[in-house]
C-alpha positions in Angstrom: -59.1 -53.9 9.0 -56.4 -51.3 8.1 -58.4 -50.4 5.0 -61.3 -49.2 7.5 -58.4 -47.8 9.9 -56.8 -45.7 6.9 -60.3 -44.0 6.5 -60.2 -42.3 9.8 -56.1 -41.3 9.1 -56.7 -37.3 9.8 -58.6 -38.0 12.7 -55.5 -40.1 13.7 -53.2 -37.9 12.9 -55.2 -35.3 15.0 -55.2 -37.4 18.0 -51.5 -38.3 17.4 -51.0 -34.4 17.5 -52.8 -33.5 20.2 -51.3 -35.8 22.8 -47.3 -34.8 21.5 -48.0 -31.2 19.9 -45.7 -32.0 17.1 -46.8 -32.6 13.5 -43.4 -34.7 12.4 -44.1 -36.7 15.6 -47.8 -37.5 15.2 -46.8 -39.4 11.8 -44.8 -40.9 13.3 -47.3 -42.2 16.0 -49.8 -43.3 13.5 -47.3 -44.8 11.3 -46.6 -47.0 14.4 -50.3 -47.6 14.8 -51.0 -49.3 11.8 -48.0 -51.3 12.3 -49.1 -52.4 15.4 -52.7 -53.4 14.0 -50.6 -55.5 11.4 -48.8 -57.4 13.5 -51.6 -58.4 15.9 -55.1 -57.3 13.9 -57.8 -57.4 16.0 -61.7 -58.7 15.2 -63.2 -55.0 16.3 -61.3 -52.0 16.7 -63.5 -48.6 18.0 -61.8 -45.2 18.3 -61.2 -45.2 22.3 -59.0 -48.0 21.2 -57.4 -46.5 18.8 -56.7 -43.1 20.9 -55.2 -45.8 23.8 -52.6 -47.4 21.2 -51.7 -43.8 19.9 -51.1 -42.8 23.4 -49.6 -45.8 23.8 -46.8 -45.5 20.9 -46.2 -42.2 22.1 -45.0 -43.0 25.6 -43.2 -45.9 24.7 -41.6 -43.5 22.6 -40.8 -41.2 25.3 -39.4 -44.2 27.1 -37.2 -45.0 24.4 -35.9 -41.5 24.1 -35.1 -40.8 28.2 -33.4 -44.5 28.7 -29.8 -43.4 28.1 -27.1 -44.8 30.2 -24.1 -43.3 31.2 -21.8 -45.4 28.7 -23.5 -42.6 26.0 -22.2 -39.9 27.8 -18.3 -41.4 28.0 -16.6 -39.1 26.0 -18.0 -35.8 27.9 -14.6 -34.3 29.6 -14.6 -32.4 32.6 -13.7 -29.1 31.9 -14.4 -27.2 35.6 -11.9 -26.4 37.7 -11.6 -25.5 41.6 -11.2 -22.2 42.6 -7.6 -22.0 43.4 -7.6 -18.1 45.1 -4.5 -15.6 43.8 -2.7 -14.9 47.1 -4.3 -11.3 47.3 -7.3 -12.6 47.4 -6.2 -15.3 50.0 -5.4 -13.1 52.0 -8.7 -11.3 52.1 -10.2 -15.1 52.8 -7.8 -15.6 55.6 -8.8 -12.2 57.0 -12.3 -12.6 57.0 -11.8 -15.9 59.0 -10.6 -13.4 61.8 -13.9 -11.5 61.8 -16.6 -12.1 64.1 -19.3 -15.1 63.3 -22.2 -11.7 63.0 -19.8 -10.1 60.5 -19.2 -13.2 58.5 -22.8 -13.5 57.8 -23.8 -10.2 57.7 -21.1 -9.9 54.8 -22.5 -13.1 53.0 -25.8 -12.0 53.0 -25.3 -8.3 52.2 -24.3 -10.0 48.5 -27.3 -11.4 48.2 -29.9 -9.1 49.9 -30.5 -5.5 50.7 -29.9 -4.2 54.1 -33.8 -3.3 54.3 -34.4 -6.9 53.3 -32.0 -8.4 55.9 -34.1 -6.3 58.3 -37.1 -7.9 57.9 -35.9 -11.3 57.2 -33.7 -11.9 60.3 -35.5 -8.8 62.8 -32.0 -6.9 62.6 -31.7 -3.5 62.8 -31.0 -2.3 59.1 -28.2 0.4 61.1 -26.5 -2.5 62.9 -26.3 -4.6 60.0 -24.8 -1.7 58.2 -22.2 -0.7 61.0 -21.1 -4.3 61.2 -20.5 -5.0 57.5 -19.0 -1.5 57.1 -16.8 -2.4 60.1 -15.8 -6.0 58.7 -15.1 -4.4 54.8 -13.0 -1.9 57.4 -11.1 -4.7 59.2 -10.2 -6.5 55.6 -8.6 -3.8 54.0 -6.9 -2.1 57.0 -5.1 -5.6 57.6 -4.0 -6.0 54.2 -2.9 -2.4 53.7 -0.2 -3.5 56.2 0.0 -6.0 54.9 2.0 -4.4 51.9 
């Protein structure tokens, strides 16, 4: 039976390639193929069957590949660290707290977004979004200037 099987070997090995895109791989798939016909050869073999087992060896493959446990993974060390703020910029953090809960997140999502964008987003008048993020920045700064 493998004799007849080895005849068809580049159609196998186009299959094989086809379903994981990689030529060192699709060997590998047929090699396991005719390995598995060895072990348990069957009276009749077509070439659905054939493309199942190939399909077959490849996800068990896969499975092979993505069952990793965490023991694997032991010697990994953590190398992040929490923000620890400087005390200048502590202060700042302890002065926005003071500011209004419209000019905390007006100032958060000025980072992120336009003032045009903001506008549309949340209906907010692109000046008053402006005015109030110019008057928290403001606030900040004139706090810690007396600060020094």
């Amino acid at each position: 039976m493998l004799q007849e099987l080895s005849k068809k070997d580049k159609l196998w090995r186009n299959i094989a390639f086809n379903i994981c895109k990689n030529n060192f791989l699709a060997d590998e798939i047929v090699q396991e193929m005719y390995l598995r016909f060895h072990r348990n050869p069957k009276d009749e073999v077509n070439d659905y069957y054939v493309a199942l087992v190939l399909k077959s060896v490849y996800l068990n493959m896969l499975k092979e590949k993505t069952n990793a446990s965490i023991n694997s993974f032991h010697y990994i060390e953590d190398k992040s660290n929490d923000f620890e703020p400087n005390d200048k910029e502590q202060a700042i953090l302890d002065e926005i707290e003071n500011l209004t809960w419209t000019q905390k997140e007006l100032l958060a999502e000025v980072y992120d977004r336009s003032y045009r964008e903001i506008e549309s987003i949340y209906n907010i008048n692109y000046g008053y979004s402006y005015l109030q993020v110019k008057k928290a920045k403001d606030k900040v700064w004139q706090k810690l200037e007396k600060r020094k």
